[in-house]
C-alpha positions in Angstrom: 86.8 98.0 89.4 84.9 99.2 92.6 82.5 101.8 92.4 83.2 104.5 95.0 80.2 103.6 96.5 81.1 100.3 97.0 84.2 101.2 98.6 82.7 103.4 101.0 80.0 101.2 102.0 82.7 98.6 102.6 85.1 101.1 104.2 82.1 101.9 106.7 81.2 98.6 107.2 84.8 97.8 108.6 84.8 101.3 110.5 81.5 100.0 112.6 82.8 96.8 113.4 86.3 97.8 114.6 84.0 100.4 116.1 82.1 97.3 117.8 85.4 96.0 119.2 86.6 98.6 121.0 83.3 99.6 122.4 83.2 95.8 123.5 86.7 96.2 124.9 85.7 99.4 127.0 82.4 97.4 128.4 84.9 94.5 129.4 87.4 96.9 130.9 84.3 98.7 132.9 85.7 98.2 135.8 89.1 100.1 135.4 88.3 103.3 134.6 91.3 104.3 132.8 91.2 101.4 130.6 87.7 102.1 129.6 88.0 105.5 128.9 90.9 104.2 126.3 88.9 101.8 124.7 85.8 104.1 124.6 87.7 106.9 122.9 88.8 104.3 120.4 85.3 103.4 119.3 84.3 107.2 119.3 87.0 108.2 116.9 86.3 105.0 114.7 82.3 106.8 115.1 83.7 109.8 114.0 85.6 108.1 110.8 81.8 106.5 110.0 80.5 109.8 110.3 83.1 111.7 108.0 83.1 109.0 105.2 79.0 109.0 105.6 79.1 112.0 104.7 80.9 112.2 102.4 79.1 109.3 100.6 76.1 112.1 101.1 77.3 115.0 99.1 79.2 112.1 96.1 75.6 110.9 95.5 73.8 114.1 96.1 76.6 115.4 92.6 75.5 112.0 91.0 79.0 110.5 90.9 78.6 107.9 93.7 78.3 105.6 91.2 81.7 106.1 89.1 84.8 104.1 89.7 86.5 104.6 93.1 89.3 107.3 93.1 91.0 104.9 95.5 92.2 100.6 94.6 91.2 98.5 97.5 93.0 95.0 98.1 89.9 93.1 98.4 91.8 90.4 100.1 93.0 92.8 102.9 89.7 94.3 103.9 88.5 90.0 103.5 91.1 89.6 106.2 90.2 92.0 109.1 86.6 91.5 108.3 87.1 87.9 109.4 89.5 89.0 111.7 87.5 91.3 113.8 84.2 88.8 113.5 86.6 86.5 114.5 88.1 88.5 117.9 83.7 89.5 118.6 82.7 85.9 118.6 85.1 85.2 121.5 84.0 85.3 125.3 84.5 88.3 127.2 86.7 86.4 129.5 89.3 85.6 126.3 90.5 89.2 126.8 93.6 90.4 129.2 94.3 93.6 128.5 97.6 92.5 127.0 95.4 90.6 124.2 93.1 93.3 123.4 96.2 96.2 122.9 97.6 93.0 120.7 94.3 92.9 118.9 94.4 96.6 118.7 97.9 96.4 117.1 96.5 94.1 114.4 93.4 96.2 113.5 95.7 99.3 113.2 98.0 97.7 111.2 95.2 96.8 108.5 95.1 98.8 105.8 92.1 100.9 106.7 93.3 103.8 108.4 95.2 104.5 105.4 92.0 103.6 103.1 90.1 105.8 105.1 92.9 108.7 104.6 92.8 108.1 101.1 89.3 108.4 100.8 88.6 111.6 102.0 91.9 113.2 100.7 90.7 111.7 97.1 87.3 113.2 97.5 88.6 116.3 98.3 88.2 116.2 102.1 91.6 117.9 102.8 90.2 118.9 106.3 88.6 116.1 107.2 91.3 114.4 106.2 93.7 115.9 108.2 91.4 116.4 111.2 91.1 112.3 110.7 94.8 111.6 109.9 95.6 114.0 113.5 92.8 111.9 115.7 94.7 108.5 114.2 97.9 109.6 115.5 96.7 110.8 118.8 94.9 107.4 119.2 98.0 105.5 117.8 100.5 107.6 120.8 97.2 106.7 123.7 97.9 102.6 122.7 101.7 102.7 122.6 101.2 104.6 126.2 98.5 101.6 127.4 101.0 99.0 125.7 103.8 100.4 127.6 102.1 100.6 130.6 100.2 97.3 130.4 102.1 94.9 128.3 106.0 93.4 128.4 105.9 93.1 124.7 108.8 95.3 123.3 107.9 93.8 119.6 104.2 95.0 120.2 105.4 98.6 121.3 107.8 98.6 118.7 105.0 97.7 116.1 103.0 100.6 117.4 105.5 103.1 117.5 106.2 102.3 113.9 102.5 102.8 113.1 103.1 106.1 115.0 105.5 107.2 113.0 104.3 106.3 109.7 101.0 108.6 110.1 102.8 111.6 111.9 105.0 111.6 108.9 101.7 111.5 106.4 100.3 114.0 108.2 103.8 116.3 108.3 103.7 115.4 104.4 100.0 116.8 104.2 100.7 119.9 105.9 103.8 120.5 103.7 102.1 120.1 101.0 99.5 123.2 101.4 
């Protein structure tokens, strides 16, 4: 079993690189300023998940129980996948990415299972405001890409996959606020 630790440092590690991406994506879409604005608010609020699980990680070791086994079960193979998936997308040329390719790759980094790792995380640790403040920011982010998929993209199955992404965190969020 993981230590929490180790989960955090790998959670983060993910969180910087899909961080990379979009900040990649916002430097290729310079030149339109709405589509760099999207991207670049992408890679802040993947910053700001880096930041919240950082420190987190700050206060679990500062209480000594960094070390003990992770309050949350990872699928290894998952977090395997979009780590070669996203080093996979950042070794490509700039000149591989239409906007229609990078919502796609968007899509597929959503649907990973990190957001909800990183959701788990805090709300295990006890980060109920962070938490929700994190789980609020995903679904504002998640609504800005179906808008930029709509507006960009003829892909109905992409938007659909969105929206469903969409829903699935407003409703975990509505469940969170029931729940206080």
């Amino acid at each position: 079993m993981l230590t929490t630790r180790e989960v955090l440092e790998t959670t983060i590690a993910l969180e910087k690189r899909s961080m990379a991406l979009y900040a990649r994506f916002a430097k290729i879409f310079a030149g339109q300023p709405p589509l760099h604005e999207f991207w670049f608010g992408m890679a802040r609020d993947e910053a700001r998940h880096v930041g919240a699980l950082g420190l987190v990680a700050t206060v679990l070791e500062l209480e000594g129980v960094i070390d003990g086994p992770s309050p949350v079960p990872v699928k290894e193979a998952g977090m395997t996948r979009l780590r070669e998936t996203i080093e996979h997308y950042m070794a490509q040329p700039d000149s591989a990415f239409a906007i229609e390719r990078a919502l796609a790759i968007a899509v597929e980094v959503e649907e990973s299972e990190l957001e909800d790792l990183v959701g788990d995380l805090l709300k295990a640790l006890q980060e109920r405001g962070e938490y929700e403040r994190c789980q609020r920011l995903l679904v504002h982010d998640l609504g800005e890409l179906s808008y930029m998929i709509e507006q960009h993209c003829q892909d109905p199955a992409l938007l659909s996959r969105c929206d469903a992404l969409v829903n699935h965190h407003a409703e975990t969020l509505r469940q969170a606020a029931d729940a206080h």
